[in-house]
C-alpha positions as CSV (number, residue, x, y, z in Angstrom):
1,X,-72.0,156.9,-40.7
2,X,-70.9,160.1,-43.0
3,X,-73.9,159.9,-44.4
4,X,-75.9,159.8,-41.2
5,X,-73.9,162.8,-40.0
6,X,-74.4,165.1,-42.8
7,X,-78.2,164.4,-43.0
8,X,-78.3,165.0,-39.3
9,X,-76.4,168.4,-39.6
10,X,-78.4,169.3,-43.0
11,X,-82.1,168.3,-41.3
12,X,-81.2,170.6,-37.8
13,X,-80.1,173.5,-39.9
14,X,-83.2,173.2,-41.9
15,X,-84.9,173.4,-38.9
16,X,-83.9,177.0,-38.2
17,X,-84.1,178.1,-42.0
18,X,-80.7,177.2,-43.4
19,X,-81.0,175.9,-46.4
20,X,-77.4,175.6,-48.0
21,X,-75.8,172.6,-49.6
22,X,-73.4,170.7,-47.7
23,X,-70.8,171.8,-50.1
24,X,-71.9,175.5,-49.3
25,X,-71.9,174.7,-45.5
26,X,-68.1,173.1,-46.1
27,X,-67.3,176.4,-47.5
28,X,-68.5,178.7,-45.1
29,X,-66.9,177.3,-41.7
30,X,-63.6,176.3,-43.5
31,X,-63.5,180.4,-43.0
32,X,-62.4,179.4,-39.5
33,X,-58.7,178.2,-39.0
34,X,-57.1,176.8,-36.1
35,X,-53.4,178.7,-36.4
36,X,-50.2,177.0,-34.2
37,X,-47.3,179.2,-33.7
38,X,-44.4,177.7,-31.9
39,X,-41.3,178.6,-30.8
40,X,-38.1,178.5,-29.0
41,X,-37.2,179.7,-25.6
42,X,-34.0,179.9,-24.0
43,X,-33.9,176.7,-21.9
44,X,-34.2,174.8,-25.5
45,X,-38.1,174.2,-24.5
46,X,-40.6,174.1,-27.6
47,X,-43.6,176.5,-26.7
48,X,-46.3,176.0,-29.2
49,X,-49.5,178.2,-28.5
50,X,-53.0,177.1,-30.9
51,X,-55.9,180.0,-31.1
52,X,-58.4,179.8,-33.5
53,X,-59.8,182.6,-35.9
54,X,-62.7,184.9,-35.1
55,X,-65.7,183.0,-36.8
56,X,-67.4,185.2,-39.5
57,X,-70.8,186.1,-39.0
58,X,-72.2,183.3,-41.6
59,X,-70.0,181.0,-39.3
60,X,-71.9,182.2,-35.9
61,X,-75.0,181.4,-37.2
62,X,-74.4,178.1,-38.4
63,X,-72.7,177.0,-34.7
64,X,-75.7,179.0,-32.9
65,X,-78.3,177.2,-35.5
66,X,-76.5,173.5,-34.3
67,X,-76.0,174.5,-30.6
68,X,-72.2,175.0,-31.0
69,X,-69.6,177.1,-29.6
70,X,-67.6,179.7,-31.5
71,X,-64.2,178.4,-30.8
72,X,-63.8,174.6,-30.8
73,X,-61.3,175.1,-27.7
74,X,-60.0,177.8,-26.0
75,X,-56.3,178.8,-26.2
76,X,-54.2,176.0,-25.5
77,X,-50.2,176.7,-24.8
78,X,-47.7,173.5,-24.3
79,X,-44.2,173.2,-23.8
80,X,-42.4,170.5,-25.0
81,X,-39.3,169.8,-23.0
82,X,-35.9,168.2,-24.0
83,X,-36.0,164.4,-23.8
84,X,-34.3,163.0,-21.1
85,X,-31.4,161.2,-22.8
86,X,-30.7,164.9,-24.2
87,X,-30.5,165.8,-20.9
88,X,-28.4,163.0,-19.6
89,X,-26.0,163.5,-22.6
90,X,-25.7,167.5,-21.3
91,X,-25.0,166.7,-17.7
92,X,-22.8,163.3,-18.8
93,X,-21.1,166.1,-20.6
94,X,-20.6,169.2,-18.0
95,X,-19.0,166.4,-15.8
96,X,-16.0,165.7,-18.1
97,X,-15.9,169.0,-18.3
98,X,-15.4,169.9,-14.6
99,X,-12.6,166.8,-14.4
C-alpha cells in the first residue's frame, strides 16, 4: 500500500513538473510543523491550543501541485477538564470541612 501511495504522489507531481525524489519531497514538507502549546488555567483545566507553521514556498507548491491545503487543520483549542472522581474527592472534601 506504501508503495502504491508514494508512486501515486510521485506520478501527480510529475504531472505538473516536479520531479524530486521522494526523499527530497520528505524533506521539503517536514519544513511544516504542527506545534501544541498547553497550559494551565485557574480552574485546574488543561487548555492545549495546536496551529501549524506557515508552509514555505517549496511546501505551497507541492500541496497546490496535489490539490492540498496549506494547513492540514485549522486551529484547534481543547480544554481538558478535571476527572470526575477529582472532583468528587474536592467536594467530599469541602464538606468535612464545613462540619
Amino acid at each position: 500500500m506504501a508503495y502504491w501511495v508514494v508512486n501515486t504522489i510521485r506520478y501527480q507531481l510529475k504531472a505538473k513538473s516536479i520531479t524530486h525524489s521522494w526523499k527530497e519531497i520528505i524533506r521539503i514538507t517536514n519544513t511544516q510543523k504542527v506545534v501544541t502549546t498547553s497550559g494551565q488555567n485557574a480552574f485546574d483545566e488543561i487548555i492545549s491550543v495546536r496551529k501549524c507553521t506557515e508552509p514555505q514556498q517549496k511546501v505551497k507548491e507541492i500541496y497546490q501541485a496535489l490539490g492540498y491545503r496549506n494547513y492540514p487543520f485549522i486551529k484547534r483549542k481543547s480544554v481538558v477538564h478535571k476527572s470526575e472522581l477529582k472532583k468528587n474527592e474536592t467536594q467530599y472534601l469541602r464538606n468535612i470541612d464545613d462540619s
